[in-house]
TORKE-416782 format. One line per 10 residues: number of its first residue (from 0); for each residue x, y, z of C-alpha. Coordinates in Angstrom, 1 decimal. Layout:
<sites>
NUM> X,Y,Z; ...
</sites>
This chain:
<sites>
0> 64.9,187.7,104.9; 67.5,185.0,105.6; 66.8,181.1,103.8; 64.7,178.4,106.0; 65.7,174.7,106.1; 64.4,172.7,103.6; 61.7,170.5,104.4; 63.5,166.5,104.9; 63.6,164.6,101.9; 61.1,161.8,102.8
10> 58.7,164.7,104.1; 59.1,166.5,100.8; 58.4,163.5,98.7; 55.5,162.1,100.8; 53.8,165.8,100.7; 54.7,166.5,96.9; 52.7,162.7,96.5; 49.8,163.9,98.3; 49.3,166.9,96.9; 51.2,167.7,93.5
20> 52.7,170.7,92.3; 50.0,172.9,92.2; 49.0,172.8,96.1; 52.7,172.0,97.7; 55.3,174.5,97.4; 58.6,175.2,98.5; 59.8,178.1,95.7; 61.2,181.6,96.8; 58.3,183.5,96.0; 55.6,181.6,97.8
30> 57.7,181.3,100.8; 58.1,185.1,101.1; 54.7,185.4,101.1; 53.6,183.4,103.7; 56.9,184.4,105.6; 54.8,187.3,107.7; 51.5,188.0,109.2; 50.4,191.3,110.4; 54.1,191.8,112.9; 56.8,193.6,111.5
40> 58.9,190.7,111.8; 59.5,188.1,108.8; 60.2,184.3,108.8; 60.2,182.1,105.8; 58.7,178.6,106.2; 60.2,175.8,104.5; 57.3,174.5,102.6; 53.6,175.7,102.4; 50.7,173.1,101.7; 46.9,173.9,100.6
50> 44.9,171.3,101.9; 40.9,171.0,100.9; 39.5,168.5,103.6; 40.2,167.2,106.9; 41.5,164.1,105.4; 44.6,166.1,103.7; 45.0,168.2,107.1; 45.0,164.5,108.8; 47.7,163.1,106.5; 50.1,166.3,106.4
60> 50.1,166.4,110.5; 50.8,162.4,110.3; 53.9,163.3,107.9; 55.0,166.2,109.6; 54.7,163.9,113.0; 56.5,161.0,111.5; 59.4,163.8,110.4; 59.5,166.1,113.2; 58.8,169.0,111.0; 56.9,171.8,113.1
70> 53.7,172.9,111.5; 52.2,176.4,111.6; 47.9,177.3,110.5; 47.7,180.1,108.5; 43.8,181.9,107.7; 44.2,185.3,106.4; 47.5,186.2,108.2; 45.8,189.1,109.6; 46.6,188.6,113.4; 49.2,191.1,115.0
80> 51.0,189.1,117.7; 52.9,186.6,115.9; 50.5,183.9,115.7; 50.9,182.2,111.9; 54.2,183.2,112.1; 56.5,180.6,111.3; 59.6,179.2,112.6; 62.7,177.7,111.0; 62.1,174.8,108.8; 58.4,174.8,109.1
90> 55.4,173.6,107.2; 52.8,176.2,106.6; 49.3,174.6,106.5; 47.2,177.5,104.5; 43.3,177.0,104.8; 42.4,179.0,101.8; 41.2,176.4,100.2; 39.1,175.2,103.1; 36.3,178.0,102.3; 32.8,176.1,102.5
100> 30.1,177.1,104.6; 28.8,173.5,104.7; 25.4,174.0,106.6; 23.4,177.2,108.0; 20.5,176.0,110.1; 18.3,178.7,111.4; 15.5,176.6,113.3; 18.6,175.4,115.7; 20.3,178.5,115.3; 23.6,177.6,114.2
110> 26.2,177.3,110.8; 28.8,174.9,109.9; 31.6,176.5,108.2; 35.2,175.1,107.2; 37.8,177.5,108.6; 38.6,179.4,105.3; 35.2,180.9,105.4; 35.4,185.1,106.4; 33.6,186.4,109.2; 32.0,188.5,106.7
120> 30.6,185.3,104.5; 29.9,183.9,108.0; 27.5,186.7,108.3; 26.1,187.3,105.1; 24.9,183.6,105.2; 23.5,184.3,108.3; 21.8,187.3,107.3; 19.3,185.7,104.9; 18.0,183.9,107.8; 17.8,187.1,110.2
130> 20.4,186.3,112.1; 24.0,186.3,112.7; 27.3,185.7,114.6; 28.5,187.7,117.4; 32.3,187.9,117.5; 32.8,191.2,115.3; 36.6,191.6,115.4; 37.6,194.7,113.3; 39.2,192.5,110.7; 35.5,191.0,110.3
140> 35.7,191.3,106.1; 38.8,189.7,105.8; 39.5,187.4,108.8; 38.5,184.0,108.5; 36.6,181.8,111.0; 39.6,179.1,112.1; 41.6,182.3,113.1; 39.1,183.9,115.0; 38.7,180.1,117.0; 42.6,180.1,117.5
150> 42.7,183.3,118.7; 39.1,183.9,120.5; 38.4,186.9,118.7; 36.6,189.4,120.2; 35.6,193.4,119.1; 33.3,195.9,120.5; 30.4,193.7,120.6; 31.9,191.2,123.2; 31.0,194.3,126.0; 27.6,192.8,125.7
160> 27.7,189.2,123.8; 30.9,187.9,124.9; 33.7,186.4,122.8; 34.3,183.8,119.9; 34.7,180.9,122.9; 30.7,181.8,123.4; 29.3,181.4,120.5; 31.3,178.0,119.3; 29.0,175.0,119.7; 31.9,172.1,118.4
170> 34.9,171.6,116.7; 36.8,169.3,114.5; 40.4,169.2,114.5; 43.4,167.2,114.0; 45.9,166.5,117.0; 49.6,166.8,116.7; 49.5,163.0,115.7; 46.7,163.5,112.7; 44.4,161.9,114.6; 40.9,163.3,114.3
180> 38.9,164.7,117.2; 35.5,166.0,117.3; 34.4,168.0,120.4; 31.5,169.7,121.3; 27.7,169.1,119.9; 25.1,170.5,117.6; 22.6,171.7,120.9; 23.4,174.8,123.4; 23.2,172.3,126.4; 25.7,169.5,126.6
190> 27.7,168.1,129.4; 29.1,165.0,128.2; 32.9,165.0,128.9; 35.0,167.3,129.3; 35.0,170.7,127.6; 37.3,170.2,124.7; 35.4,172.6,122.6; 37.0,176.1,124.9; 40.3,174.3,125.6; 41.0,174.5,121.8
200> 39.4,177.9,120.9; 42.0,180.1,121.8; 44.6,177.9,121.5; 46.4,179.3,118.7; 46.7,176.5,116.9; 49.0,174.6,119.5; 47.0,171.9,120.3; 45.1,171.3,116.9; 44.1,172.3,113.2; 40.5,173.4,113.3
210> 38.8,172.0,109.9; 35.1,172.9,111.0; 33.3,175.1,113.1; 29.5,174.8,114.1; 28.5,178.4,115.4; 25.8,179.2,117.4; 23.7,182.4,115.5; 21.5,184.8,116.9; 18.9,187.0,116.0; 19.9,189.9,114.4
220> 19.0,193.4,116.2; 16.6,195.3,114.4; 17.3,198.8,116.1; 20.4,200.6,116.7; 21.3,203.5,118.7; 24.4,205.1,119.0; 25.9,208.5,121.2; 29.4,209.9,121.2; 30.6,211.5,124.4; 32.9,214.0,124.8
230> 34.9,214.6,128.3; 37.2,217.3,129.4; 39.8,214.5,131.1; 40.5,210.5,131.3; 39.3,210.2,134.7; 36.2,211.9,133.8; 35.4,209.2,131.2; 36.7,206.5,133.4; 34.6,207.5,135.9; 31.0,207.3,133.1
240> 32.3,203.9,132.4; 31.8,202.7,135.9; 28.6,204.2,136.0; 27.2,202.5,133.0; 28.6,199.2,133.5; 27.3,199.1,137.2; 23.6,200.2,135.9; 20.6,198.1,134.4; 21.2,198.4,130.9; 24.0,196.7,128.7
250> 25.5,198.9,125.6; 26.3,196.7,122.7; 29.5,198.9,122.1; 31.3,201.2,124.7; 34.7,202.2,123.0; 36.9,204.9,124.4; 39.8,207.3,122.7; 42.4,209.4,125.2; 43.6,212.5,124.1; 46.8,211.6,122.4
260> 44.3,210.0,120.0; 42.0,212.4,119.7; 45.0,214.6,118.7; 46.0,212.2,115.9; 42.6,212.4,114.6; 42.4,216.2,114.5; 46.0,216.1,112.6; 44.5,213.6,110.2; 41.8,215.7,109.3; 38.7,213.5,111.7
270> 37.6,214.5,114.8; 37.2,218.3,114.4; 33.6,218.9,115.6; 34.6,217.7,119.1; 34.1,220.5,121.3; 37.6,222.2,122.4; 39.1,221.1,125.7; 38.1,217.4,125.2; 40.3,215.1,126.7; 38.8,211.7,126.3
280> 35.6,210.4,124.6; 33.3,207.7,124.8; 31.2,205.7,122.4; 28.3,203.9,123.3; 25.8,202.2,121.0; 22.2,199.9,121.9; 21.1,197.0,119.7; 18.1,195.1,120.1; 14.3,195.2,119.6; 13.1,198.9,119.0
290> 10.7,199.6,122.2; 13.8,197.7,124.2; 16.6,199.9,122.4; 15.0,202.7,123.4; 14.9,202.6,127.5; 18.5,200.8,127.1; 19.6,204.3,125.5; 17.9,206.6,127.4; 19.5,204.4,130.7; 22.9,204.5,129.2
300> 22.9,208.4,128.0; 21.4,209.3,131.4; 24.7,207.7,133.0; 27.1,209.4,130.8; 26.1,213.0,132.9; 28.4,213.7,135.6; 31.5,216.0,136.2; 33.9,216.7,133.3; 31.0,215.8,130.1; 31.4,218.5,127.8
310> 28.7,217.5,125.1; 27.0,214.2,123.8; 25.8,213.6,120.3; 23.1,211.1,119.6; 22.0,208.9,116.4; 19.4,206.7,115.4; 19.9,206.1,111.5; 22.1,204.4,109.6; 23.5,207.5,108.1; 24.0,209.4,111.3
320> 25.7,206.2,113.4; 28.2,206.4,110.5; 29.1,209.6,111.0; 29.3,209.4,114.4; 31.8,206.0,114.2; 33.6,208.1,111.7; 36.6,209.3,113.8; 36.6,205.7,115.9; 37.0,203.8,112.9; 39.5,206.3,111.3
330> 41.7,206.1,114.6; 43.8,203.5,113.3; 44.9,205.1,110.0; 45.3,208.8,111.3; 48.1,207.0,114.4; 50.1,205.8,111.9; 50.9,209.2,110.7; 52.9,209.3,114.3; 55.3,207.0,113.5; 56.0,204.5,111.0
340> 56.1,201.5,113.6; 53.0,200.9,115.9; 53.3,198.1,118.9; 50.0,197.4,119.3; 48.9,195.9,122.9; 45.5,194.5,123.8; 45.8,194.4,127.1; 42.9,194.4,129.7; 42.5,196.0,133.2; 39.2,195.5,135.5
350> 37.1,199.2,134.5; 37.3,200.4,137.6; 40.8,200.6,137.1; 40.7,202.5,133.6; 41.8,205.5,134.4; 43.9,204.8,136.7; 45.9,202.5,133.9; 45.8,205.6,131.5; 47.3,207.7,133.9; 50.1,205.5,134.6
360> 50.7,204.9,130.9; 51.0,209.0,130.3; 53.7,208.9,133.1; 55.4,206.3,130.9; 55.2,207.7,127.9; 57.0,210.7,129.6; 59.6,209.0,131.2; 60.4,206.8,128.4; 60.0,209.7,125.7; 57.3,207.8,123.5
370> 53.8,209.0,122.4; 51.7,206.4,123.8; 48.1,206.2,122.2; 45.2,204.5,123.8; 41.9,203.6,122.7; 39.7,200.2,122.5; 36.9,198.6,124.1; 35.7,200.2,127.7; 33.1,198.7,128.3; 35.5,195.1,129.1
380> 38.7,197.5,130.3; 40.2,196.0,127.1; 42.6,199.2,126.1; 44.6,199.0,122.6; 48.2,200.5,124.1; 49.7,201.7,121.5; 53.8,202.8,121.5; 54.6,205.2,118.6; 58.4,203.5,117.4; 60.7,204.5,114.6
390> 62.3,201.0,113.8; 65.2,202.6,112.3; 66.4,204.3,115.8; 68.2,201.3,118.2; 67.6,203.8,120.8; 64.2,204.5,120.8; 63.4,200.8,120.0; 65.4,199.7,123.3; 63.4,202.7,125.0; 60.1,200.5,123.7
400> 60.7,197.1,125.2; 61.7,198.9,128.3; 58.3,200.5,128.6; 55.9,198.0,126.9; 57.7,195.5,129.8; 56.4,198.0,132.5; 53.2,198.3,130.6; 52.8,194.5,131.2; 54.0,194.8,134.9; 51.4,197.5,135.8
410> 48.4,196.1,134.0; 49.1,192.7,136.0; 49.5,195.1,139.5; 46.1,196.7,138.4; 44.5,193.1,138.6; 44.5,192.6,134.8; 46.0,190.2,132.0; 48.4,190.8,128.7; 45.9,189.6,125.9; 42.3,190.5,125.5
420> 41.5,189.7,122.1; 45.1,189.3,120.0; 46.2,186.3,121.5; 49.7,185.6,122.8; 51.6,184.7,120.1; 55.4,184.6,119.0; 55.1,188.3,120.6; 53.8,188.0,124.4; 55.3,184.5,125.1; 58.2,185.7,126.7
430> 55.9,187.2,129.1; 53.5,184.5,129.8; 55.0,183.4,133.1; 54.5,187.6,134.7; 50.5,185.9,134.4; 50.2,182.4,134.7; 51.7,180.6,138.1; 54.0,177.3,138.0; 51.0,175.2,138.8; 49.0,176.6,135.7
440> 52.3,176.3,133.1; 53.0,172.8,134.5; 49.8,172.1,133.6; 49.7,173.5,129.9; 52.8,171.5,129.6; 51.0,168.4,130.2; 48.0,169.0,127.9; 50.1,170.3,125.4; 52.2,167.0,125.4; 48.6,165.2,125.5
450> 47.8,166.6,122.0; 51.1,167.2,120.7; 53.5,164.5,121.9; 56.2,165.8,119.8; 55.4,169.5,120.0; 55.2,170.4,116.4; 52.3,172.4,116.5; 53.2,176.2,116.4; 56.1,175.8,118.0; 57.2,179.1,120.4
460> 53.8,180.1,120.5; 51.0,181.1,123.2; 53.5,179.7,126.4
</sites>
């Protein structure tokens, strides 16, 4: 891990004055540690501050501004594409001390939280009241709310509620200047100015530091049904998925695995009651009122009959939903066991186009000699692509960004985009412009500068 430059002198002193020894630091061992998130890739930062309120996130953005000293968010760490990385000779502004929920009001449906606070305290605050928050990434116990606004988090809920950008009423943050800005309102309907609120969730952390978040809750679902499907081929599956999305009823979950996965899973001990010959499964789960949860189901298990279904397994308690999510949520651990380096991708394709994107990925995976695994979230064409690397190989990691650069190129010629729910990071920028046309960079540019005149915030990030 090679040395960072050291904060300037005057921006040393005037953060070492605001906050003292025991919340500024610029030692070896603390620098190491916030030197990585979840990418393989490390980068020490030259100082890392613990603020506690908006006024100390305020007053470190005005020093870094005065200083030119880039500044980099950190929650939890816990996203995979390069987001809280740092760069060279940057401030790292950790939020772990910003961990209030500050409000939970259930008559108006909604919780102010400072962005420290976990999705899973976010929930079991909501809870009490009978309700809770939507976005469910799968980091939900130890991801904390400001990353999920930077990133617009989503999980296998968002086939049916949407993403982190719907269920955000306002925001405060602090501009690349320290300036204070406070967007959004406390009511579902508001169309006073313009929406500042979405331009910021999603962000990552470019254009300002979230310091609070007022979510808009929701009842939570009383009933919950869930069926695991097992096809003979992709196509077969692809072809369920179409049916389901264009019928009446709207799963809360629809999660698919390929074969290469279900493979994995077999190796790594899950997965062996699937019936022999399966090539590709399905997940699908209802939520909602009982007497409603039960037509959705029966709608959504009627759809998954057609050519290639080899058997479907149903459950309606919470003992037998677990089971059935067992392999799913075990997917992750038993891939590893491929090989020690895993490029995750979240990219998304319109779900008519599934299985045609799965098919073109298994003839790069042959041409480029890499297992390719693919799983994720169906129901939104949102497919976790997943290159199988040994980092110690220069050859097969220059056979990787070959093929992850025509994975990009054929999920944009199937009429889809690079980041569903990971966000764009250190890791996708140098890919943005495959997406986004001159008109829409130029324009990023500009609202970039608006907020962050000087570019210091998360620099080489999202564009």
């Amino acid at each position: 891990m090679a040395a960072s430059p050291g904060l300037p002198p005057g921006a040393a002193h005037e953060l070492e004055l605001l906050f003292g020894p025991e919340r500024c630091h610029t030692d070896p061992d603390t620098l190491a540690i916030y030197a990585t998130d979840d990418t393989p890739r490390s980068v020490p930062p030259a100082g890392v501050v613990f603020p506690a309120t908006t006024e100390e996130v305020a007053a470190v953005v005005r020093t870094a501004h005065r200083h030119g000293v880039p500044v980099v968010a950190r929650g939890a760490g816990s996203g995979n594409v390069g987001g809280a990385l740092p760069v060279p000779g940057a401030l790292v502004v950790s939020f772990e001390c910003m961990d209030a929920i500050l409000e939970v009001d259930p008559a108006n449906r909604l919780l102010r939280a400072q962005p420290g606070v976990t999705n899973q305290q976010v929930q079991e605050a909501a809870a009490a009241h009978g309700l809770f928050w939507p976005p469910d990434p799968g980091s939900s116990p130890y991801c904390q709310v400001g990353g999920n606004i930077a990133m617009n988090s989503a999980g296998p809920g968002a086939v049916k509620r949407g993403v982190t950008r719907d269920w955000v009423l306002g925001l405060e943050a602090v501009t690349g200047t320290g300036e204070v800005l406070r967007a959004g309102a406390r009511t579902t309907k508001g169309v006073v100015g313009y929406d500042l609120t979405r331009l910021l969730i999603g962000s990552e952390g470019t254009l300002g530091l979230v310091t609070e978040a007022t979510l808009r809750l929701w009842p939570r679902p009383t009933t919950k049904r869930t069926a695991r499907a097992a096809f003979a081929s992709v196509a077969d599956a692809g072809e369920a998925v179409q049916r389901i999305m264009a019928g009446g009823a709207v799963p809360s979950a629809l999660e698919f695995m390929d074969s290469l996965a279900i493979d994995a899973l077999r190796r790594g001990g899950f997965g062996a009651d699937l019936p022999d010959g399966t090539g590709a499964v399905l997940m699908v789960e209802a939520d909602g009122p009982e007497a409603a949860v039960a037509e959705d189901f029966a709608d959504l298990t009627g759809r998954l009959e057609g050519p290639g279904l080899l058997e479907v397994r149903t459950g309606a308690s919470a003992e037998e939903i677990k089971e059935l999510w067992k392999a799913r949520k075990s997917l992750s651990r038993a891939v590893k066991r491929l090989a020690p380096l895993k490029i995750n991708e979240d990219v998304v394709v319109p779900v008519t186009a599934l299985a045609a994107f799965i098919g073109r990925l298994e003839g790069l995976a042959s041409e480029f000699g890499l297992p390719i695994v693919n799983f994720g979230h169906a129901g939104n064409g949102n497919i976790h692509v997943n290159l199988m690397v040994h980092p110690d190989d220069p050859d097969e990691r220059a056979r990787a960004r070959a093929c992850l650069s025509r994975v990009f190129d054929t999920v944009l010629e199937l009429g889809g985009t690079l980041s569903g729910e990971h966000g764009v990071g250190s890791e996708k920028a140098p890919f943005v412009a495959r997406e986004l046309d001159a008109t829409s960079r130029a324009l990023h540019n500009q609202i970039k500068a608006a907020f962050d005149p000087k570019g210091i915030l998360n620099p080489g990030k999202a564009f």
